[in-house]
N, C-alpha and C positions, 0 to 999 in steps of 0.2 A: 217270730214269724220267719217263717224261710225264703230265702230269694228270689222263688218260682213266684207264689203267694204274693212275696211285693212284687213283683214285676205287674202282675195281673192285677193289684189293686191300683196301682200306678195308669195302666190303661183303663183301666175301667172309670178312674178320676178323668179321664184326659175326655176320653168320649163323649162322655157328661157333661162336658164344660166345664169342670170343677178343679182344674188343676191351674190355670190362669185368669187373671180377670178379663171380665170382655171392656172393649174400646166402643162406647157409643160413635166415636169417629169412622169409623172402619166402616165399609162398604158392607151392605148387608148381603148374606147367604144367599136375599132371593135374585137381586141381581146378576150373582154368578152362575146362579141355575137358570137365568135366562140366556145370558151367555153360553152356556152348554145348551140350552134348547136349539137356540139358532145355529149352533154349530152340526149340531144330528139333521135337523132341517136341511141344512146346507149338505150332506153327505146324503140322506134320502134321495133330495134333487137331482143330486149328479150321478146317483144310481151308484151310490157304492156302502151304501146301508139298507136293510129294507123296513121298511114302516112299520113301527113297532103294532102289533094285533091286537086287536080293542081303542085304538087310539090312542095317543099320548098322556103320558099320567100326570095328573098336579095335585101335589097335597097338599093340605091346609088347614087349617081349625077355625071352624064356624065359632059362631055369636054364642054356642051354648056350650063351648068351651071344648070339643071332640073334635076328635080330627078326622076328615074325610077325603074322599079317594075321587077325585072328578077323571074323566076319560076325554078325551077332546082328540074330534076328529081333525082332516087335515084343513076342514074348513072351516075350523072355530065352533061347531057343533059341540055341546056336550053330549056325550053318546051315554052315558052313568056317572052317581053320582052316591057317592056310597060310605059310610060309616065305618072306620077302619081303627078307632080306639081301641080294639080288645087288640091287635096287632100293636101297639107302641109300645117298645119296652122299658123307657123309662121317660122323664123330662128333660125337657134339654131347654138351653137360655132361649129368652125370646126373638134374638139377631140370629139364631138357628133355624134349617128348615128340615122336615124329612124328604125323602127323594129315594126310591128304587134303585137299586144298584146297575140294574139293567137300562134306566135312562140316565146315566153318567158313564155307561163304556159300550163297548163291543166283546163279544167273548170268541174264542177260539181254541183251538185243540193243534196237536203237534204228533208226532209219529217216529220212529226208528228206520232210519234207514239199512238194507240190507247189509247184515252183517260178513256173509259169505261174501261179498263183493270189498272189499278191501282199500279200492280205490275212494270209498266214500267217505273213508276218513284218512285224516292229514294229521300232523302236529303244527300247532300253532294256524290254523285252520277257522271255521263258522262257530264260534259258541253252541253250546247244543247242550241244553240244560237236562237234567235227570235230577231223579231226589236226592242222588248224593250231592249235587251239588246246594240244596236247599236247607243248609245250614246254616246261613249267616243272612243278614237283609236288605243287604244289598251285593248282585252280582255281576261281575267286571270279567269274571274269568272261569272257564267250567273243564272239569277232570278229562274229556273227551272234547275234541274238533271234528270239524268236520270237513270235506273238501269240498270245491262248487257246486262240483255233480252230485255228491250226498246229500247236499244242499239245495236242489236244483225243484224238489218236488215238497220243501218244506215253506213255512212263512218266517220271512225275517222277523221277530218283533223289535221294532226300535226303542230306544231308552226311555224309562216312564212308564213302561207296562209292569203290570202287577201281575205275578205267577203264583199259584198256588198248586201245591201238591192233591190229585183229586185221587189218587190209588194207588196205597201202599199198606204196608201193616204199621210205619208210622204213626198213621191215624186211629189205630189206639191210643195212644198217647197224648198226639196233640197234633195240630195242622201248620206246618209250612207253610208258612207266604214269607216271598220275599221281590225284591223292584228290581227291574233289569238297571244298568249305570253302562250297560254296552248292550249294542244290538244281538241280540241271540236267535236259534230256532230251539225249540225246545221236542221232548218224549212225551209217547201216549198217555204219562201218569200225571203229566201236569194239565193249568188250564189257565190263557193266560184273559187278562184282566187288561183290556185293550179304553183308557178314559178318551172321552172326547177331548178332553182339555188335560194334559200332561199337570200343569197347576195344583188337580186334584189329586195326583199320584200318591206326593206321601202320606196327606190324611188318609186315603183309602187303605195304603198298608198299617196304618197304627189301627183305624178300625177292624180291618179284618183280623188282625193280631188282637184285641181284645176281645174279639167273639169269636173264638178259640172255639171253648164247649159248647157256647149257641149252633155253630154251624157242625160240629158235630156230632151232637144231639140230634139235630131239626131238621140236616138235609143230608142223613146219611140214609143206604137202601130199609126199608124195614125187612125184623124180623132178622135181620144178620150183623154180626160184630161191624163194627165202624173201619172198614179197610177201605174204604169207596165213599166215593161224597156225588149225590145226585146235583149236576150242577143248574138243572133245572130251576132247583130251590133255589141256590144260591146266587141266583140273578136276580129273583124277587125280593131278597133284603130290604128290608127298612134302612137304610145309611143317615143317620146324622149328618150333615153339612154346615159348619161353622163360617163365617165370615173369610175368605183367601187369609187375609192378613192375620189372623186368629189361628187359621191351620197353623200358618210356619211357625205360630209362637208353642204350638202347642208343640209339636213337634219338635223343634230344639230342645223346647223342658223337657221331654219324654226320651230324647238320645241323653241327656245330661245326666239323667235319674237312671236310667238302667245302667251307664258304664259305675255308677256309683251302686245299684244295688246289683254288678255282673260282681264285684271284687266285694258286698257282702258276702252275695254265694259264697267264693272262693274263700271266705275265714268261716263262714257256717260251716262248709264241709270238710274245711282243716280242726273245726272245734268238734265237729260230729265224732272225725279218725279218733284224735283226742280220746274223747270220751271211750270210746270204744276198748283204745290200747291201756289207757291210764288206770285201769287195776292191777293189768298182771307188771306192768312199770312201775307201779305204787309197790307191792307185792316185793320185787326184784330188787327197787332200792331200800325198801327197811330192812331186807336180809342185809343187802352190803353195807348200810349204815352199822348193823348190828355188830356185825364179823370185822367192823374195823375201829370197836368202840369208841362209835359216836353218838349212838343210839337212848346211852341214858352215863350221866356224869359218874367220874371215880372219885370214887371215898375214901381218902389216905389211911383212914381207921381199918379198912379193911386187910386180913390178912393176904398178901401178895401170894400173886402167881404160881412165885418160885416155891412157896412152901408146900401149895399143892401137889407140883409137880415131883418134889422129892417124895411126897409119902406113895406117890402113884409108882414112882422108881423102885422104894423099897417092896412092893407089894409085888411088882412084878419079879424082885429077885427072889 
């Protein structure tokens, strides 16, 4: 198996709940989604979130074992009430809950400031994320700054926030997410990933990191190659959500397991070179084994060198 392939069976265990055991001691998932409810509530109030459209979502699995999609308005009304089994993409333990991706953050978009102006960037300046900086998973430091005034008409996002690359030719391949570890502003190709509760941040980037191909498959434009991810879609996600205490375990096993299958990679694709060079090396050393006979033993019985070489002497005189 190659190191891509493990990486991605490794997340896809983790997601599952299947890479640690669960703690019936540990506070359950649902509590913590309550805690994040109260929190969105409390940011609605103050008028710095606006109230999610259709009313608040809660999922759950009824008596006949499917899970359904209630809507509840801000007055405890159920507004719908709805069957959403043929959406759940796999099982998850029973201390797990599912939850919308869009009622666990805030999303936001980011922009370039004027490059003709000069004064907008500094060295050692604002973080200001682009995709070249979305190579690693977590980021502390980005290839451009910026100055205040560059900075003046962007949003800071503070540490905790989840970025995801939403437009590039990357996404062919495969999608960028990675967690701010310093406050940054970011460019028009990302998209950042604002949790009510910081807590949630790293499980959301191991999830989103294992739904690689789901998200771009299912929420790229139709009808055209995957360069662009409709981020519409990808607010509606289905998110697993494990117990807090469960996240971090998951998450330390899943850093532990990749720095161990990043240095399989790294002998996979020294044994790939290998293979590749090792005929015409195979090739190159049985000639110089040959020519310095070592290649097959000497027979003292055999007529020496010298005698041939004198008859070749005489022939040439």
């Amino acid at each position: 198996m190659k190191g891509k392939d493990l990486k991605n069976s490794i997340l896809q265990m983790a997601v599952q709940g299947k890479l640690v055991p669960q703690d019936p001691d540990d506070e359950p998932a649902s509590v913590l989604l309550e805690r994040i409810r109260e929190e969105r509530r409390r940011l609605i109030a103050e008028g710095k979130l606006k109230a999610p459209k259709g009313g608040e979502s809660v999922i759950y699995r009824a008596s006949d074992g499917s899970h359904y999609e209630k809507r509840i308005d801000a007055k405890g009304h159920v507004l719908s009430d709805e069957c959403i089994e043929d959406e759940i993409p796999f099982e998850i333990p029973e201390s797990w809950e599912w939850v919308r991706l869009r009622d666990l953050a805030d999303f936001a978009g980011g922009k370039t400031p004027s490059t003709s102006d000069k004064s907008n960037y500094e060295d050692n300046g604002i973080l200001w994320v682009t995709s070249k900086d979305m190579k690693r998973d977590f980021i502390d430091s980005t290839l451009i700054t910026l100055s205040k005034k560059g900075a003046s008409d962007l949003t800071l996002f503070k540490p905790g926030t989840i970025l995801m690359v939403a437009r590039s030719g990357i996404l062919r391949r495969m999608l960028p997410v990675a967690m701010l570890k310093e406050a940054a502003t970011i460019n028009q190709d990302q998209k950042a990933i604002c949790p009510f509760d910081v807590s949630v941040s790293l499980w959301l980037l191991v999830y989103l990191k294992a739904s690689d191909i789901r998200i771009r498959r299912g929420c790229s434009k139709a009808g055209t190659t995957v360069e662009s991810i409709v981020f519409g879609k990808v607010k509606t996600l289905l998110v697993p959500i494990p117990p807090l205490a469960e996240q971090r375990h998951i998450a330390e096993r899943v850093s532990e397991l990749v720095s161990l299958v990043e240095e399989y990679g790294k002998l996979g694709a020294e044994r790939e070179a290998l293979d590749t060079a090792l005929p015409d090396r195979l090739r190159k050393s049985i000639l110089q084994q040959a020519v310095q006979g070592r290649l097959a033993p000497q027979d003292p019985a055999d007529e020496p060198a010298s005698v041939l070489l004198g008859r070749i002497r005489e022939e040439r005189r």
